[in-house]
C-alpha angles and dihedrals in degrees: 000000000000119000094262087056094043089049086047101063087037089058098051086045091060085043092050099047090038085066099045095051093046089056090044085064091044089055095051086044086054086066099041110128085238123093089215107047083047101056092041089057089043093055095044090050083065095055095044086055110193136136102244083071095063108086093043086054079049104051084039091063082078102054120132087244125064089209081077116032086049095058090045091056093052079037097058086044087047082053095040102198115151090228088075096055095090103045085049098057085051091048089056095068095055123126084238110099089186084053093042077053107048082045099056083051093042091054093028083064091039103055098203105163080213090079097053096100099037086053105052090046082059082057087083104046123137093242119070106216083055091063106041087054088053109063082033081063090048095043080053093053097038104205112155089234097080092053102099093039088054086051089047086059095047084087096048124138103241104071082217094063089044082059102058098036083052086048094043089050083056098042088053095041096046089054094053085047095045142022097208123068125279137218085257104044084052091058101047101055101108103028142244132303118255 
């Protein structure tokens, strides 16, 4: 090895050790006793984006405050791993609308074909933010299922929701019609803003 390769791997080494170590402290700040400092950490875990994250945003989908626990479920679907499904679909039935939310995202990013019916059960839930995430999440996984539900909410009352549902009908239509990726599918992957 000559000395630029050597510098090299030296180099992604430092780089490397320089993000676990910033998780690591994510992780730490996820438990601090101040909101702030929580929901910040929640939020970054997402950007970072790896997998050693995963169990801490868990775990953070049951903090006392829904600042958090609603970071760490867009978070978890930032982060896309199949271990936060679950805790997702029961995070879906909290009292929280900012959690049901964060969870619709989370799963909506994830596309797990688990979370259909969950999700189209969310389809009919009294808020309305809840609801429009929700068949955006479905237009984002694509499964057929969710096809007459998404119909259904065509005719809801929130002109928003009426539009995603619109959106997730084309997304999975597109997708029967076509293998590739469509206008639509390109402009769905993050998910939507609250």
């Amino acid at each position: 090895m000559d000395g630029e390769e050597v510098s090299g791997v030296n180099g992604k080494y430092i780089e490397i050790n320089a993000r676990r170590r910033q998780i690591r402290e994510y992780v730490t700040l996820l438990k601090s006793p101040h909101l702030d400092t929580r929901w910040k950490a929640a939020e970054a875990l997402g950007v970072v984006g790896d997998q050693t994250a995963v169990q801490p945003l868990i775990e953070a989908l049951d903090d006392q405050f829904v600042d958090v626990s609603w970071l760490a479920a867009k978070s978890l679907g930032s982060i896309g791993d199949s271990r936060a499904v679950e805790p997702l679909i029961r995070a879906l039935k909290s009292d929280e609308k900012w959690l049901r939310i964060g969870a619709a995202i989370g799963l909506g990013r994830i596309r797990d074909a688990r979370a259909v019916e969950p999700l189209i059960e969310a389809l009919h839930d009294k808020k309305r933010l809840v609801r429009k995430h929700a068949a955006w999440a479905l237009g984002a996984i694509g499964d057929e299922r969710a096809l007459g539900p998404l119909e259904e909410a065509r005719s809801d009352p929130d002109e928003t929701v009426r539009q995603a549902a619109e959106l997730a009908i084309r997304l999975i239509s597109g997708a029967r019609v076509a293998a590739g990726t469509t206008e639509d599918q390109a402009a769905i992957p993050s998910g939507p803003e609250p």
